[in-house]
Residue, then its C-alpha position, 0 to 999 in steps of 0.5 A: x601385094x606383088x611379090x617376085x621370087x628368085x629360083x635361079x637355084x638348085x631343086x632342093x634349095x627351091x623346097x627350101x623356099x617353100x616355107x617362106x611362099x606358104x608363109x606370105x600367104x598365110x600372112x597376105x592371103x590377097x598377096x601374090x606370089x610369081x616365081x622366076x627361074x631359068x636353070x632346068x632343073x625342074x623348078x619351073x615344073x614344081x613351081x608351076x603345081x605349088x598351090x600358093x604360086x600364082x605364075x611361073x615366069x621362064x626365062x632362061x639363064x644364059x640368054x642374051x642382055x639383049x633378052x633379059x632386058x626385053x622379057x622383062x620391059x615385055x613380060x615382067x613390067x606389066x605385072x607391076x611387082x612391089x618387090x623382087x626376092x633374091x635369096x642367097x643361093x639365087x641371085x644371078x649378077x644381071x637379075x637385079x640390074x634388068x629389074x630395073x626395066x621392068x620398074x621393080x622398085x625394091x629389091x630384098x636381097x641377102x648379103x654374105x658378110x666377107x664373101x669373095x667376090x670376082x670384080x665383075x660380082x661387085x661392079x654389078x652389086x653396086x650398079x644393081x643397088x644404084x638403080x633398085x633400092x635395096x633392103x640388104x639381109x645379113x645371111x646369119x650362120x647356124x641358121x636353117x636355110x628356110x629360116x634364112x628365107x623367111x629372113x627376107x619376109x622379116x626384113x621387109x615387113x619389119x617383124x619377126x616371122x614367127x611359127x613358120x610352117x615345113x617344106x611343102x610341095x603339090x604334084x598330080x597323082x598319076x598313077x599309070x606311072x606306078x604301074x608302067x615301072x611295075x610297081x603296082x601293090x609293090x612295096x619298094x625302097x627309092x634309092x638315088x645314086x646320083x647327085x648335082x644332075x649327073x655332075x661330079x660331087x663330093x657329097x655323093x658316096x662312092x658307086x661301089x657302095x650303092x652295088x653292095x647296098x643294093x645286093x644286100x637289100x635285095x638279099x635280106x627283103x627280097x619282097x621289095x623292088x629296089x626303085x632307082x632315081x635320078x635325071x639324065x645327067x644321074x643316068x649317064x655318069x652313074x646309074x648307067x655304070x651301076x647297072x652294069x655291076x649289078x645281077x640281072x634281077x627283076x628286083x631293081x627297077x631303072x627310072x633315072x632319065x626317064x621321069x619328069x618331076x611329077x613322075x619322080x614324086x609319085x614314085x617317093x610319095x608310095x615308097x616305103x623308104x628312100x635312100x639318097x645325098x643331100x639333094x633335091x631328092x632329099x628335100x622332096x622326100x622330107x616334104x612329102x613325109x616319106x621314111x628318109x635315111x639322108x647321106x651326109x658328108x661335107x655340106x652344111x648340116x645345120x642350113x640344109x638338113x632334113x627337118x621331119x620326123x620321118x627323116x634320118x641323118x647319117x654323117x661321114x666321120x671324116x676330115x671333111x664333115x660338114x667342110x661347107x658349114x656357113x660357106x666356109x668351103x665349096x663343093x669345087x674348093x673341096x674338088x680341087x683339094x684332090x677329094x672325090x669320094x673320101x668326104x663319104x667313106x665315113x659312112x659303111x653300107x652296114x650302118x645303111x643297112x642298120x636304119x633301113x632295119x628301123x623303117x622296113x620289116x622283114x617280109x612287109 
């Protein structure tokens, strides 16, 4: 059994498939399982240390018909898949047509029943389902998106899927990392200012808050390091100007822009809390098990949420909670509405400082 798996996706959405890829080999322990991706985000990196994916297939998102086509007679052909997955957050218009080159026989695909589509989206879908056959999974609301996932499995193997395992993840100790941010024998607190790789969201709270936050933590444990994430784009639109309001102290320590995704879960994996959005973040620290206090405002709570115990949610109070529930809304719907960061004034940094409270100790 050859299983190919989409992650044309964001990172968080990629952890979120992590169960169903633990799950396959749990079931098909002789099954493999190779994953596709093209975004930049880091996938292919994460991808490319889980212990249950057999190989990373790159192939970039905005190549040529030309390209893709080519990589797939080329380079996918020859593996002989059984199925290509295409999960609902990461089904790219020509991913499944160039499939067909590579002589994918079956195509396991969710549907969104009522979704707008654009013209080009449903020339596509019915062109794709001509050359592939396809099993057609209904996306059900109120449903967590690793359910969703393990959907696909149930469809295609015709039974329910039954004691599904958490989010996992695998990345390599390093511990020079630690050391060259100073943090060596440190207790530390990860906070991510950031969210969407540095593009505007309406799920980020506002700059200003992080400023206080920050102060007021260094303020109450002045025994921890405030440790900041975040990739490039997080860097240039945030980061950057956050720290030109905050007090030159050797208590906060910079990382955005200059981590790849091991270094990242080496710094989660040793904190003693991290504070961040809905994010990949988000995911990798609910993963890893690490204390987590999850900002949320208008994205779907009951598909993305963080499931372990060691994780906390808190919800903005507003108009706008949970505004994405079952796609009801997009992050750019909301944009257009006029709405920056008012989905997230429902949450104070006193109540942020109130759950760091129940994770770290005074002086600890």
């Amino acid at each position: 059994m050859k299983i190919l798996l989409s992650a044309y996706t964001g990172l968080g959405n990629f952890v979120l498939k992590t169960p169903l890829i633990a799950h396959i080999h749990a079931q098909y322990p002789n099954a493999i399982v190779d994953v596709i991706t093209g975004n930049a985000f880091g996938i292919e990196q994460l991808a490319a240390q889980h212990r249950h994916i057999n190989q990373v297939h790159y192939l970039n998102a905005k190549d040529s018909w030309q390209n893709k086509i080519r990589f797939f007679r080329q380079v996918i052909q020859p593996q002989h898949y059984d199925a290509l997955f295409l999960p609902f957050d990461a089904q790219p218009n020509w991913l499944q047509i160039v499939a067909y080159f590579a002589n994918i026989g079956l195509t396991v695909k969710h549907y969104l029943p009522n979704k707008k589509q654009t013209f080009v989206q449903k020339i596509a879908n019915k062109v794709s389902e001509i050359l592939v056959k396809t099993l057609k999974v209904e996306v059900l609301p109120n449903r967590h998106e690793t359910q969703l996932n393990l959907d696909l499995l149930a469809t295609w193997q015709q039974k329910a899927v039954v004691n599904a395992p958490q989010t996992q993840i695998n990345y390599q100790a390093n511990p020079k990392i630690i050391a060259d941010f100073g943090l060596q024998n440190q207790p530390y607190i990860v906070i991510q200012p950031g969210a969407a790789n540095g593009a505007f969201s309406v799920k980020a709270w506002n700059p200003n808050n992080f400023v206080l936050l920050i102060n007021q933590l260094h303020a109450k444990y002045p025994a921890h390091k405030i440790v900041i994430v975040g990739d490039k784009g997080d860097y240039e639109t945030v980061v950057k100007h956050l720290d030109q309001q905050l007090p030159k102290h050797e208590a906060v320590v910079n990382t955005a822009g200059k981590t790849n995704i091991n270094d990242l879960l080496n710094l989660l994996a040793l904190a003693q809390l991290v504070i961040c959005h809905d994010s990949g973040v988000m995911h990798l620290a609910d993963a890893l098990s690490v204390p987590l206090i999850a900002l949320y405002g208008p994205t779907d709570y009951v598909r993305t949420r963080p499931l372990r115990l060691t994780s906390v949610v808190l919800q903005s109070d507003t108009p706008y909670k949970n505004a994405m529930h079952y796609f009801a809304l997009t992050e750019a719907d909301l944009a257009q509405q006029g709405i920056a960061h008012q989905a997230m004034d429902g949450i104070s940094v006193e109540q942020v400082m109130a759950a760091v409270s129940n994770w770290v100790k005074v002086g600890g």
